[in-house]
N, C-alpha and C positions, 0 to 999 in steps of 0.2 A: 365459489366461482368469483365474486367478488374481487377477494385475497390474490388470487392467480390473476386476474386482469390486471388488478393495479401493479401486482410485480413486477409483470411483461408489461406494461410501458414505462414504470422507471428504470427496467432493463435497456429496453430499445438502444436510450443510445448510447449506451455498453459496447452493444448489438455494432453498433453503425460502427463505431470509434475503432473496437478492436479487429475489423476486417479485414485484410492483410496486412497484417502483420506479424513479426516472427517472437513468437515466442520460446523461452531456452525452458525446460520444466526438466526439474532432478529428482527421481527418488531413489532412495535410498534401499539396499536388500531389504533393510527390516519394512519397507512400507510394500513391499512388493510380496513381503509371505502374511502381510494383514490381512483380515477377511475384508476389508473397506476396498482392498485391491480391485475386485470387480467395476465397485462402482466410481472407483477411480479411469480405469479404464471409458465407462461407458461416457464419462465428462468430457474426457479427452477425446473420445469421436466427437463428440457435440460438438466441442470445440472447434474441430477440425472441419465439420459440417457447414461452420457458420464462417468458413474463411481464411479463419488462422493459419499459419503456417508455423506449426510443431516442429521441436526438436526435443528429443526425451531420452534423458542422458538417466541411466538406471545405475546403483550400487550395487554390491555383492559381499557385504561384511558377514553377516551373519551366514552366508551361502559357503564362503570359503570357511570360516569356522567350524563348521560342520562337518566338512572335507576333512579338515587338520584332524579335530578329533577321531573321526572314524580311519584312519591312519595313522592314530598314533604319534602322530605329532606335536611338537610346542608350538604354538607362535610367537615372535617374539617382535615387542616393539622398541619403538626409542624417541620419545618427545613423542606419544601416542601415533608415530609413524611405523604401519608396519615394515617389517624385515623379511624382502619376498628372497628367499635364498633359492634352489634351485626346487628343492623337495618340495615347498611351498609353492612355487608358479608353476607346477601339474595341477596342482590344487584350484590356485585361483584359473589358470585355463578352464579346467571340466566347470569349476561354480561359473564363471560368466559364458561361457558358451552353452552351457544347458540354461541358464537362466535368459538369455539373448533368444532363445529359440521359445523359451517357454513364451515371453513377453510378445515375439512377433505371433504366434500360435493366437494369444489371447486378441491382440490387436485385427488379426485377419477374421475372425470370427464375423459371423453376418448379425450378430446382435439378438438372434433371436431370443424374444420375449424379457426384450427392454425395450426402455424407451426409444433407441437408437434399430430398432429393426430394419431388416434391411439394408442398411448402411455398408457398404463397401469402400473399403482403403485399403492401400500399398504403404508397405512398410518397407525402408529401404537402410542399410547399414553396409559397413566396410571398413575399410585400410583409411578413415575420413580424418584421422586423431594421430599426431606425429608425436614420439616423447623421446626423451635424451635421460639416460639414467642422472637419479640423486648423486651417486657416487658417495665419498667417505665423507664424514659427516661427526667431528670429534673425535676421529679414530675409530666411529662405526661404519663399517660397508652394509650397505642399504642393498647390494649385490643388482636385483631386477625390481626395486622399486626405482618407479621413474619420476617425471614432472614433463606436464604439456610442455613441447615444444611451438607447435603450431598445427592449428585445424584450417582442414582444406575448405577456406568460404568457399569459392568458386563453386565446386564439385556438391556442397551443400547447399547453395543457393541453386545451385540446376536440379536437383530431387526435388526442392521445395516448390520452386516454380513447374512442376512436373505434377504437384500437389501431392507427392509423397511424405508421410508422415518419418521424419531422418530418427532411425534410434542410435545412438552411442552410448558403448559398453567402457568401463572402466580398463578398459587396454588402450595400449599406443603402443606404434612400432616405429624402430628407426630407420635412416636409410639404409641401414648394413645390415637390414633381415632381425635384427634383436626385435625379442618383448616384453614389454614392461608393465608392472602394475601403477595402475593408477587413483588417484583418488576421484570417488567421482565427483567431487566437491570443486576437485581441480579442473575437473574436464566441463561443467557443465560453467563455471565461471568463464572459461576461458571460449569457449562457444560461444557465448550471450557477450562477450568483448567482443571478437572476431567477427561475428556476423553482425556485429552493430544492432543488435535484438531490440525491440522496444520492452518487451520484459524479460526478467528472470524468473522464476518461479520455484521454490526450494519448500521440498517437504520435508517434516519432521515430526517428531513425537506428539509436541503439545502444539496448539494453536496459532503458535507463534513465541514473540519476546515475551517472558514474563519478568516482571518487575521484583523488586526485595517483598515486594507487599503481596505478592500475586496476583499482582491484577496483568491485564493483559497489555502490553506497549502495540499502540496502533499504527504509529508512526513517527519515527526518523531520519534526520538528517545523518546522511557522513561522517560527519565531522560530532556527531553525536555517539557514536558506534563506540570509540576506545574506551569512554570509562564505562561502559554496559561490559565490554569485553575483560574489564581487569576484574568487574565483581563476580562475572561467572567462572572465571578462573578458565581451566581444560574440563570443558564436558560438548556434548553435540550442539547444543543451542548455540553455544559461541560459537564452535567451526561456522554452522549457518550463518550467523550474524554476521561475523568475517566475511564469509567467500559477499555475503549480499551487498555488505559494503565497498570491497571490493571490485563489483561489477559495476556499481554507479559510479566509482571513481576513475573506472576504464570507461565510462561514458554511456551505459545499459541506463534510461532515464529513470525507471522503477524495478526496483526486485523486492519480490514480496516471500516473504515464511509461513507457510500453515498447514493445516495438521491433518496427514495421511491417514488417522484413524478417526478423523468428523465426515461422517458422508453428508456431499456435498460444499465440502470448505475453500471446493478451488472454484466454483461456480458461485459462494457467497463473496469470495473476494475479488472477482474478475464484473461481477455484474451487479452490488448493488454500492452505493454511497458512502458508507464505513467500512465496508469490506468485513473479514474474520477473522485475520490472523494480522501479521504485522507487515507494514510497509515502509519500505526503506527509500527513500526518493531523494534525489540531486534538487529539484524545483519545490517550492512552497508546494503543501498539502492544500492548504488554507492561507487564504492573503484578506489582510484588510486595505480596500482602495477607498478610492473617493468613487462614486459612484456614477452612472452613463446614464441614458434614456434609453437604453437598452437594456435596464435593468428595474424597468417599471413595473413587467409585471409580474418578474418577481418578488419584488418587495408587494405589492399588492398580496398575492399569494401569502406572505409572512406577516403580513400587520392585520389582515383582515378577519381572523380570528377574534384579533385580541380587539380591533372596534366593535364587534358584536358584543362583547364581553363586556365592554364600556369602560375598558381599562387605556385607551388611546383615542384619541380624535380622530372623529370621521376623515378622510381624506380621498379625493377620486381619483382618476387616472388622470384625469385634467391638469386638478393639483401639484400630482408627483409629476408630473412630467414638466409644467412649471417652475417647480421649485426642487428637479434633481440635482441641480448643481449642491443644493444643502446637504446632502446626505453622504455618510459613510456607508459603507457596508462590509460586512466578512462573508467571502466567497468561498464555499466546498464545491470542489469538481460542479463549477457549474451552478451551483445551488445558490441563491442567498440566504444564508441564515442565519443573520444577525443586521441588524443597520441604527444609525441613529443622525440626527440632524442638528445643525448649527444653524439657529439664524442672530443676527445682526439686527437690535433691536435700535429703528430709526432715534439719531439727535441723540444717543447717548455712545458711550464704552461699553456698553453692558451686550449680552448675548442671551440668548435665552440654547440650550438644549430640549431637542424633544425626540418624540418618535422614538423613545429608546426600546426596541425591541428583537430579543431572541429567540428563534424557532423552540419551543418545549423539547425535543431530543436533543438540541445540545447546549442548555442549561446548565450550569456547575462546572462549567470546561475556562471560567475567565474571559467570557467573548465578550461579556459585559465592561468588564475592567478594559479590555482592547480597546475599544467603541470610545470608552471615556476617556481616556488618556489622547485618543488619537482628535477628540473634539475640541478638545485643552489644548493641544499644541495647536489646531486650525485657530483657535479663538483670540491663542498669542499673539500665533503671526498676523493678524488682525486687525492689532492694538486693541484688544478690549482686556479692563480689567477686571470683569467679573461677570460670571455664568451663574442664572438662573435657572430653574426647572421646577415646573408645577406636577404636581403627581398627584392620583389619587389613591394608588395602591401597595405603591416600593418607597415610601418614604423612610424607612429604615433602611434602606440599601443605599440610597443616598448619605445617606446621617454617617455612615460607616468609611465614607470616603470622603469625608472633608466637608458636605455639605453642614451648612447651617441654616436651622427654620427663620424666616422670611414675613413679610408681609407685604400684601397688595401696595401700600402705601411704599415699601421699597422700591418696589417696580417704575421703571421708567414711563413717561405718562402714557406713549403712543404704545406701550404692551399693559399699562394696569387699566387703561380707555378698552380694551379689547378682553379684559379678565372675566369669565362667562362665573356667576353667584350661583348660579343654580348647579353647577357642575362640582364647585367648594373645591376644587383642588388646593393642596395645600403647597406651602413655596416654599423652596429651599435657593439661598445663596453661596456662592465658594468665589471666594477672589485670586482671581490668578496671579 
């Protein structure tokens, strides 16, 4: 119970934040025949429950596949784009029209015996998605594959403010009655641009971007995206990667990647502080500023472990609110979890650094290295030529960046008159 309490309130204000607002969320055929399906679904009522306004744009690869084969069919592609010729677009018609009816079928259900019981919604779809054929293409005719032309915001901003949940199928139609296959990578991009969405939402196999090492990439900038894109070469994770970047560069402020077979993965990255999969953002994830009296008591909240510990000097709210103008801090969504302080040690050039402290969950991430660098440049501009700092437990972390061990007798009188003996901290000096 404990567990659950603390959750739901550093969910809250997830809770408050994300309340109307529109969300573009894509899955893909293959996440729609996963058994994770259901409880994908029951997210996305939650969702829906608490405000959001949905748009959930579905695929149908592996759907049409199935089609092709049991007909006897080839498919054929080109630059990993299919080739809808006519035999093939009966194919993809029956996959997204049986698949469109399955998904409203699953979404109209009253939830029984899930979390979401009871629950009631309208699911709304149509003629909402305009496309204009690929046409020839190196000499290949692409025949009825198409590319979005344009989505009807208007028509889907009146379902949504109706609080209908808007589904879009990987079809478009033109104005002369033509139809065309679409990608729905295309379509769910081009939705989350058009309606100005505050997020995009893109699922996929694995949890998100994984790195050469395999660890999992949490977050991205833009302008970060092209060499991720050259090492993964042509497979699903780039398309994602693309279309995500893509959307924040049509103006969508966050689009996130995560994985349609982790139940629970769009609820761990919508509602807690790291999130699960990857985030791809236009605005800093994490900023280091100077710091407000507005931010007293979270830094209170992060140092006051570590003065129980006896690893940092007592300080009250009094204090920090005093002497906030001294302090840095790195802010997460809201969070403080990291800070450190500069003071300007009276009648001399010298400065001392203190306060240096990082939340224990993000440790080993460089926030430290930030913090210090970012102290060094305030201490320049300053005019001082040289930073001091008394430690009694990281003096090897200091030693590694330039510091050198010190003595009281170095110390400026009006900071060595103030040096507590019984505390022994040891000094280290670095000249700027």
């Amino acid at each position: 119970m404990p567990e659950y309490v603390n959750w739901l309130r550093h969910a809250s204000p997830y809770i408050n934040a994300h309340r109307d607002c529109t969300f573009v969320v894509m899955l893909p055929g293959d996440g729609v025949e996963h058994p994770n399906f259901g409880n994908i679904v029951h997210d996305l009522v939650l969702l829906h429950s608490l405000g959001v306004r949905l748009v959930l744009v579905h695929g149908s690869r592996p759907q049409i596949e199935a089609r092709l084969a049991a007909r006897g069919l080839t498919p054929h592609y080109h630059h990993g784009m299919r080739i809808t010729d006519a035999a093939t677009l009966e194919c993809v018609i029956d996959a997204v029209g049986q698949l469109r009816i399955a998904i409203e079928a699953r979404l109209s259900m009253d939830m029984a015996s899930s979390p979401m019981q009871g629950s009631r919604l309208r699911v709304a779809s149509g003629n909402l998605v305009t496309a204009r054929p690929i046409g020839v293409l190196e000499g290949v005719d692409y025949h009825h594959t198409g590319e979005v032309r344009r989505v009807d915001r208007k028509g889907i901003n009146r379902l949504l403010d109706e609080r209908s949940i808007v589904l879009l199928s990987p079809l478009g139609y033109s104005p002369t009655g033509e139809i065309f296959n679409l990608a729905c990578e295309d379509v769910a991009t081009r939705a989350a641009i058009d309606l100005g969405a505050d997020k995009l939402l893109l699922f996929g196999e694995e949890k998100g971007l994984i790195d050469e090492h395999g660890r999992l990439v949490r977050e991205l900038r833009p302008q970060q995206v092209p060499a991720h894109l050259q090492r993964l070469g042509s497979n699903y994770q780039a398309e994602l990667l693309d279309a995500a970047a893509e959307a924040c560069r049509g103006g969508v402020a966050r689009s996130h990647i995560v994985s349609y077979a982790e139940d629970g993965a769009l609820l761990t990255e919508l509602f807690t502080r790291d999130g699960g999969g990857t985030l791809v953002a236009q605005e800093q994830f994490e900023v280091v500023r100077e710091a407000a009296i507005e931010d007293v008591g979270g830094l209170l909240d992060l140092i006051s472990p570590l003065e129980e510990q006896g690893i940092l000097v007592r300080r009250s709210r009094e204090v920090l609110e005093r002497e906030i103008e001294q302090f840095s801090v790195v802010e997460r969504e809201g969070m403080i979890i990291a800070c450190a302080a500069l003071y300007q040690i009276a009648d001399s050039d010298a400065g001392e650094l203190a306060c240096l402290a990082v939340n224990p969950e993000y440790r080993h991430g460089g926030r430290g290295d930030e913090l210090l660098e970012r102290i060094e440049t305030r201490a320049r501009a300053q005019g001082l030529k040289t930073l001091f700092v008394l430690t009694t437990r990281t003096a090897h972390w200091f030693r590694e960046r330039g510091f050198v061990p010190s003595s009281v007798d170095r110390l400026p009188s009006a900071r060595a008159s103030l040096y507590n003996y019984q505390r022994n901290s040891k000094i280290f000096e670095k000249a700027l």
